[in-house]
Structures are given as structure tokens and as C-alpha cells.
N, C-alpha and C positions, 0 to 999 in steps of 0.2 A: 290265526297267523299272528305272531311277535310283533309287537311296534318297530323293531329293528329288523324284521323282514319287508316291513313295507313302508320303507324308503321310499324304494323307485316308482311305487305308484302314487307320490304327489304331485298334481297334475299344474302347479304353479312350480316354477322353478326361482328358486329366490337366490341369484349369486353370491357366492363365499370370496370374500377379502384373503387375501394371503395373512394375515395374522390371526384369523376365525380359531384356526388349533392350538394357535398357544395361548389364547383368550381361553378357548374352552378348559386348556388344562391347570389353569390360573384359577378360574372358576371352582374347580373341583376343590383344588387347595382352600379356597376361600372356605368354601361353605363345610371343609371336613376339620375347619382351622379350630371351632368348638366341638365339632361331634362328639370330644369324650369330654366335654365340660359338665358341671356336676354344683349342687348346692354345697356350699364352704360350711367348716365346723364355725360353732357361734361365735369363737374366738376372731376368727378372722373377719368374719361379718358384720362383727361390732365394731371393727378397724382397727383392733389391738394388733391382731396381725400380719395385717397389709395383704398384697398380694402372693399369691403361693409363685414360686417358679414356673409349676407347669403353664398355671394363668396369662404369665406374659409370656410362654413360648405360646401360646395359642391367639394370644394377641398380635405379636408379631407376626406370626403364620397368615392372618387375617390382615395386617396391614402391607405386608408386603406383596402379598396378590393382588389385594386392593391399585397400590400404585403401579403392579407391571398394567396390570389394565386401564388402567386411566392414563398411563404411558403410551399402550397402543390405540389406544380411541377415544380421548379424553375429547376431540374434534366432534363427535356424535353427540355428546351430551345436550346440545341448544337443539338435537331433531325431537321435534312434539311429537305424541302429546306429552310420551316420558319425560319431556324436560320441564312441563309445569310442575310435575310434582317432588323434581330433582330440587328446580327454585324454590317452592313450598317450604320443602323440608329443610333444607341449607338454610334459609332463613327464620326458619322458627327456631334452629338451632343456635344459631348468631346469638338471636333475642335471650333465649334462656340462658345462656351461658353468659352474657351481658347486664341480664337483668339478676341473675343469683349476685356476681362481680361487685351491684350498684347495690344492692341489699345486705353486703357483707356475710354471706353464704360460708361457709368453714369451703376451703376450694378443695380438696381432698374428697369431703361431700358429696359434691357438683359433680367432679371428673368420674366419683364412680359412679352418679346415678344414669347421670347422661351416656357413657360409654355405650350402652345398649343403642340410643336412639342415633348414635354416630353410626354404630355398626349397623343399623337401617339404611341408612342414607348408602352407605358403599355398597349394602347389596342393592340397593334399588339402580345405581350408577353401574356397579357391575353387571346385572342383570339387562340392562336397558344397553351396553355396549353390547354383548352380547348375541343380543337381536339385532344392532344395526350390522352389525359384522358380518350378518347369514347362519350363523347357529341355530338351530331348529328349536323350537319350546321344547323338546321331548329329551332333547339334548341338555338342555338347563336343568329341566326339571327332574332328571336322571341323578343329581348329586344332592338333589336336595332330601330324595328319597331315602338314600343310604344314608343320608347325614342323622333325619330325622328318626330312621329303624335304630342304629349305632345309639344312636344317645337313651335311646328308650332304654332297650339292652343295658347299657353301661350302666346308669342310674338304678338299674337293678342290682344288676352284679357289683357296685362298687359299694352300695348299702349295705350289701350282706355280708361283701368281705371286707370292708374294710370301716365302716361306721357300726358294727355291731346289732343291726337291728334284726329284731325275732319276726317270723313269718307271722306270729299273733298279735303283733305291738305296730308291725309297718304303717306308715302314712305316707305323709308326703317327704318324707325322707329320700324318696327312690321317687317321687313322681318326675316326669321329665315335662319339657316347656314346648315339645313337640308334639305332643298327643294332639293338641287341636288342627294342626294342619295336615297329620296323617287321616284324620280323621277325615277331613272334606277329601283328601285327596283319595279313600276309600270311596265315597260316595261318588263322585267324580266318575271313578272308573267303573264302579257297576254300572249305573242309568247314564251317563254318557258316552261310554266309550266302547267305539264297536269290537267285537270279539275280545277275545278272554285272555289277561295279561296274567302272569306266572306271580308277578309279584302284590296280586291281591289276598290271594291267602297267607303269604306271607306276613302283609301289611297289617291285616283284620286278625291274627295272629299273637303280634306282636303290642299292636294297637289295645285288645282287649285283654291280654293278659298282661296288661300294665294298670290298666283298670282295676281288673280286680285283685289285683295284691296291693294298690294303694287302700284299698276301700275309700274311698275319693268321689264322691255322688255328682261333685262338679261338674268331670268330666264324662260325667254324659251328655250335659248340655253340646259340647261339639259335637258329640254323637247325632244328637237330635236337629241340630241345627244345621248340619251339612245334609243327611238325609231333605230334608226342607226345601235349603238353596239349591240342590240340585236337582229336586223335583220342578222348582221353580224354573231352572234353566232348561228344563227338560220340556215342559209348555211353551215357553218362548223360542225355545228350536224349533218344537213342532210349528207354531209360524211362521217361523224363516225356512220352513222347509227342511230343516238340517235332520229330522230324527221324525220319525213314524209310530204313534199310539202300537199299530199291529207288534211291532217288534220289541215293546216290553216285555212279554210275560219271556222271550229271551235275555234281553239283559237283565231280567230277573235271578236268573237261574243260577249264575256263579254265586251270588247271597246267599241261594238257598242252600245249595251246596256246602257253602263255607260256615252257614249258620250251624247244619247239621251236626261238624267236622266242629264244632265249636260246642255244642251239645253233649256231647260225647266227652270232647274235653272236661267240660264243669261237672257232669257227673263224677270224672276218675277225680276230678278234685275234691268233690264231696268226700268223698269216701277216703281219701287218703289225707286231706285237710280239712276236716269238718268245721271246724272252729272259722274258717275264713267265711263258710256258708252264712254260719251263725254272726258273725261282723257285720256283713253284709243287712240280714236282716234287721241288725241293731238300728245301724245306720240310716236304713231306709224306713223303717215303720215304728221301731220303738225308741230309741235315741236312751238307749241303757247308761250309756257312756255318761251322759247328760242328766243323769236321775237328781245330782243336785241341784237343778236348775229349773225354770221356768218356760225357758225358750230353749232353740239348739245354741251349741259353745261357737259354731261357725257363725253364727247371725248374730250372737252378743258382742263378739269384737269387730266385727266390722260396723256395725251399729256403735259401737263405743268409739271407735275411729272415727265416721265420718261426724260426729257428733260434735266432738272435739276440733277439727278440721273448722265446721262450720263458727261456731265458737270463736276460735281466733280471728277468723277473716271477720266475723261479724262487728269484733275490736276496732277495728279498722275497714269500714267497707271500701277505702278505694281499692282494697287490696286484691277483691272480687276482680278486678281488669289485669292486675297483672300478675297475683299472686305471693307469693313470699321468696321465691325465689328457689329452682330444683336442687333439693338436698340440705331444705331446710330441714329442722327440728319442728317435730311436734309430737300430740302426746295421746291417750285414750284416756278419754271422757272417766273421771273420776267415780262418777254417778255408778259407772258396769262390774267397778273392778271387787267388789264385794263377791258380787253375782258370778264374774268369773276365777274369783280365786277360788270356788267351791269345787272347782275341775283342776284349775293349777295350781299348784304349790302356792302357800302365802307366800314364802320366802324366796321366789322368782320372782325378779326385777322384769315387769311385765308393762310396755304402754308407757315409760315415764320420757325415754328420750328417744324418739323415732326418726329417723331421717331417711330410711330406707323405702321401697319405692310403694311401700302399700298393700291394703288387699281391693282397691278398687282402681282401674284404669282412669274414671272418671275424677272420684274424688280427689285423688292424687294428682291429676294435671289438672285440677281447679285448684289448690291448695301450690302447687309451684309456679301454676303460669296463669293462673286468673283464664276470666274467661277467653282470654287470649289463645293460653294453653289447648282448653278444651274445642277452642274453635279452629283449631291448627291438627289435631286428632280427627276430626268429621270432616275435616277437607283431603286428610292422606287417607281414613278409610274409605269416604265416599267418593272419592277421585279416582280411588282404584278401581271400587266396583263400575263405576261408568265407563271407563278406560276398557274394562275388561268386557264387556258389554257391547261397548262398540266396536272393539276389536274381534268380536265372533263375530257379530253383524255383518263387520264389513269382509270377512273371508266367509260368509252363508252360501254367497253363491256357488262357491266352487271352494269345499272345505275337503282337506288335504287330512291323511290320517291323525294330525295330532291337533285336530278341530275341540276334541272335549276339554284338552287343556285349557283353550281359550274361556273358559267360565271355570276356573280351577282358582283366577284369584279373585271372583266374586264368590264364591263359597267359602273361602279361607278366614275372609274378609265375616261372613258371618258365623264362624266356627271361634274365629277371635275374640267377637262382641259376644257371643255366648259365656265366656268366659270372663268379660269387659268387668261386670258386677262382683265378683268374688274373687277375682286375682287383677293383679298386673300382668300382664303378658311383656309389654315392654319393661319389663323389671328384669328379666333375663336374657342375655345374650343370643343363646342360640332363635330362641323365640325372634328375637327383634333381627338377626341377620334373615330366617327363612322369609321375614314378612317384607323384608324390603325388598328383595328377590321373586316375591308373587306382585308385589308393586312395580317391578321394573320389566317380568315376563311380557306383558302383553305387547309392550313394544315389537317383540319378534313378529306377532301378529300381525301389526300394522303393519309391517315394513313387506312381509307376503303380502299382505293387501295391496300395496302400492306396484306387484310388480305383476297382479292377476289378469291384467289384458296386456303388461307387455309379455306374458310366456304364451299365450292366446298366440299372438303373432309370429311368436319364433317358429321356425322351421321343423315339425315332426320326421322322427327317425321312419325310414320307409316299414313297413311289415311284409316281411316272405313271409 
């Protein structure tokens, strides 16, 4: 049975606002406001270019749903717990953009690195109006779906036509900033979620043949860690009752199926792309690529980076509390870049002036916002996973079809930090609108919760 067939069997009834439909289709617009967003050529990234056109039609696209909604419900924002991490946020925001300001930050800098971490905040404010208004999670999570498929796709398709890259040479050219939260949200629906949603092979589809044409080893860690978190939430149901050891080797079965159907796949690809086979192995066992080197080329620059990082703040250790300021300059460690010009060109201007958002989530918000920063990160990851935790909890007793959502953004949450160490995740837009939006979900959850022994009492329809 479809999740959109079984509406009318949830057995909590949570009332709809009269402005619930034009919220939800504001919503849609929000989150599809980047779906074709895509990584800029170096020109533009270097800020010789500024902004493209379509960039701020997709900005605006996203600010102006943003304010119809906070238009119709900007009144729900103070209802907890969504609003401690509404406050949270808004004020770490303040700060950094206050504290770049007092440090004499280039603001050009600032406005683009922060941009992402605003677009957090609206979908966490969007998503959390959402829920008080009576929009269903399934409802929410319905555009986040299409958004995150859409950009995988696109990032494909726009690499090959229009950035030139060879199916033997692709990297992260075409990778998209959605694979980590498709990825839980795949795990999600196999071990959580009762009966079999059309759009999981879709999902695990799209999900892994995104994988293996970046040849991108990264992004298995989402792979691995959403498998995990939902194994995890999958014992903790079992003690709230919510889900029965007996009927695993069933929610098994759509995996094995799709595994199959994904077998089959990578064979016709062997054979018709053998060469991606052979990447692959490169990548994972022999590191060919990397023959002039000692270590991998991924782990020499980021190790050059934080290296350097540490470095400067060490110049200065009050600067450990607050940082330098988001969109500072800084640079890669002198000591690596021998070791990695033996892979990149000498004559690539490599590491000398950096201000962009990093390859680590950690070292990056130590280096802008001191331990201020990073302590502003582990209160919006670990506020959400608690949030969302309590919000299964408190619908255990009487969970309603779209119960496995409710631990949708405690896996996301760990699909992200799998990633935490080798990328920025908040360095890219679309990334940072989905997360704010699995941070403002569980609200809808509460707010069922709040209403599970007043529909107890309401009046049942007779049965002829």
C-alpha cells in the first residue's frame, strides 16, 4: 500500500489551518528553488565572476517562499522544542557575521560563505511552520525527495553537457551535495518503513549510480552510516514497541531485490564501461592515480589544510574562541605542496589564498568561529538528533503511517557527519536548505503528539 493510500488510516487526527496548502506549496517552491543548482566554473568561484543569473533566480526563488511563509506563520516560530534551535541558529548567525564585520573579513567573502548557513535557518523555520500548520512529515518530506533525485540527475547531466567531462576523467565535477541525505533516507525506508514505497528503487538507483560515476570513495561513508543509524533506530523501536525483530527478514526484501536489480546493472556496465570498473579498483586498493606520492592525494590536502589552519590560530590563540572570522583567508601548509604538485600541475595556483568553505566541516568552523563555531555545530546536529528522538518516542504509542520519518532526521544527521571529515557539507546550498528542513521536520511530529489523546476522545464514525 502507497504512503498516499494510507492517509485515512492515521489514527491521530491532527487539524489543518486554512493556510496549511499554500504553506505546503511555498514549501515545494522553496526546496526545488536549488534543485538544478550545480558547482560554478573556477572563474566564478574565485569571485572574478560574481554571481551567474540563474544563481540569484534560484535565490530569490528561495527567498521569496521563504517570506510567504513566515508571512503565514511566522506566529509558530516561539512553539518548542523547534524554536530552541530556530534561537540557536539565528544567533550563531548574528555572531559570525558580527564577528567576520569586527575582524575586517573581505564582506563579499562572508555573504557568500554564510549564504548556505542562512538557507539552513529558513528551511529549519519553513519546515517547523509546516508542522504547526498540520502538514503531514510525508508531506514535507515529499519535495525534499524530488529535490534531492533532480539535482543528483542534473549534476550529471550538466557535467557531461556542458562542462566537458569524459566518463574516464569524471570526479567530483558531477558529484551532488544530496547523496548523503538520500542516502539515509534509503535506509529509512527499507528497515523502517512498513510496506514497499515505489520510490526506493528509484532512489537506490539514482543514489548509486551517482556513486559510481564520480568514483568518490567518500560517499560511501553515507552509505554506511545511514545503514547503521537506522539499524540503530530500529532496536530502539523495538523497545517502544514500534517495530518487531519477526518482520525483518521482510523489510529486508525490497534491498535484496533492488540489490539484485543493481547487480545486474554493474555488470552491463562492466562490460560496456570497463575502464570505470578499473577506477574503481584503482581507487579503492591501489591508489594508481597517486603512484607519485606516499600517501593518498585526498588525505595530503586536507592534512595540508588543517595543518595550516592550526598554524595561524596557534599565532594568535585567543583566536581558538572566536576564530578569524567566516570567509577568512587562509592557506595550505607549505610543507605538502611539493608532495602534492607530483599529481597537480606545478603551475596550478594551489592552497595560497583560500577563503572558501573547506574540505572539513570541523576544521573550517574552528578556523571562522573558534570554538564558538564548532560549539554552535554539535548543539544544531545534536539538538536535532534528540528532537527527533523524542519526537518518535512521544508518537510510540499510537504511530500513524509516517512514524519511520520520525528517525529520518536522526540518520541524516549521521549520514552528514560521515561526511563531516572530508567535505563541508554546509559549504553547498542545496546541502544546507535539505538539513535545515530534517531540523525543522520533527516538529510536525510533536505537534501529532500533542493532539494523540485529544483524537482518543473525539467522536468515531459509526461502522455498518
Amino acid at each position: 500500500m502507497s504512503e498516499e493510500a494510507s492517509v485515512a488510516v492515521d489514527p491521530v487526527v491532527v487539524p489543518v489551518s486554512p493556510v496549511a496548502g499554500r504553506v505546503e506549496l511555498w514549501l515545494w517552491v522553496y526546496l526545488l528553488s536549488f534543485a538544478l543548482d550545480y558547482r560554478a566554473e573556477e572563474a566564478r568561484a574565485d569571485g572574478g565572476g560574481g554571481a551567474g543569473i540563474d544563481q540569484l533566480v534560484f535565490l530569490g526563488m528561495a527567498g521569496l517562499s521563504t517570506l510567504v511563509i513566515l508571512w503565514h506563520g511566522w506566529r509558530f516560530l516561539i512553539i518548542r522544542p523547534g524554536a530552541w534551535l530556530i534561537l540557536l541558529w539565528s544567533g550563531f548567525l548574528t555572531f559570525m557575521l558580527a564577528n567576520a564585520f569586527v575582524q575586517g573579513v573581505n564582506p563579499g567573502h562572508s555573504l557568500r560563505i554564510i549564504l548556505p548557513l542562512f538557507l539552513c535557518l529558513a528551511g529549519i523555520c519553513n519546515a517547523h511552520i509546516a508542522g504547526c500548520v498540520g502538514i503531514r512529515p510525508s508531506r514535507i518530506v515529499a519535495p525534499v525527495f524530488v529535490a534531492a533525485c533532480t539535482n543528483i540527475v542534473w549534476r550529471i547531466a550538466q557535467g557531461f553537457l556542458f562542462k566537458g567531462v569524459q566518463l574516464d576523467t569524471v570526479r567530483v565535477e558531477v558529484q551532488s551535495s544530496a547523496n548523503n541525505w538520500l542516502a539515509g533516507w534509503i535506509a529509512c525506508c527499507v528497515l523502517l518503513r512498513r510496506g514497499f514505497d515505489w520510490r526506493l528503487p528509484v532512489g537506490f538507483g539514482i543514489l548509486f549510480t551517482g556513486i559510481f560515476i564520480t568514483i568518490t570513495r567518500s560517499l560511501l561513508f553515507p552509505v554506511i552510516a545511514g545503514g547503521f543509524a537506522a539499524s540503530l533506530c530500529y532496536l530502539i523501536g523495538r523497545f517502544w514497541g514500534i517495530f518487531q525483530f519477526r518482520e525483518l527478514p521482510r523489510r529486508l526484501m525490497p534491498l535484496g531485490a533492488v540489490a539484485g536489480i543493481g547487480l545486474v546493472a554493474l555488470g552491463g556496465v562492466a562490460a560496456v564501461a570497463p575502464t570505470m570498473i578499473e577506477r574503481w579498483n584503482e581507487r579503492l586498493f591501489h591508489h594508481a592515480s597517486d603512484r607519485n606520492v606516499k600517501s593518498d592525494i585526498s588525505y595530503l590536502t586536507r592534512r595540508a589544510e588543517a595543518d595550516a589552519i592550526l598554524h595561524i590560530l596557534n599565532k594568535d590563540p585567543v583566536h581558538y574562541v572566536n576564530g578569524k572570522g567566516i570567509g577568512a583567508s587562509y592557506y595550505w601548509d607549505p610543507a605538502y605542496m611539493a608532495e602534492i604538485h607530483q599529481v597537480f600541475p606545478a603551475d596550478m595556483e594551489l592552497g595560497y589564498d583560500v577563503w572558501f568553505g573547506g574540505h572539513s566541516l570541523w576544521t573550517n568552523s574552528l578556523f571562522s568561529g573558534g570554538v564558538i563555531g564548532v560549539s554552535a555545530y554539535l548543539l544544531l546536529l545534536g539538538g536535532t538528533m534528540t528532537i527527533s528522538l523524542r519526537a518518535a518516542r512521544a508518537n510510540a504509542t499510537d504511530p500513524g503511517p509516517d512514524q519511520w520519518l520520525a528517525f529520518l532526521p536522526f540518520v541524516a544527521v549521521f549520514c552528514l557527519v560521515s561526511e563531516s571529515f572530508t567535505s563541508n557539507p554546509f559549504d553547498e546550498r542545496l546541502a544546507a536548505i535539505i538539513f535545515g528542513v530534517m531540523a525543522g521536520l520533527s516538529q510536525s511530529f510533536m505537534v501529532r503528539a500533542s493532539w494523540i489523546h485529544a483524537s482518543a476522545r473525539l467522536p468515531q464514525p459509526a461502522v455498518s
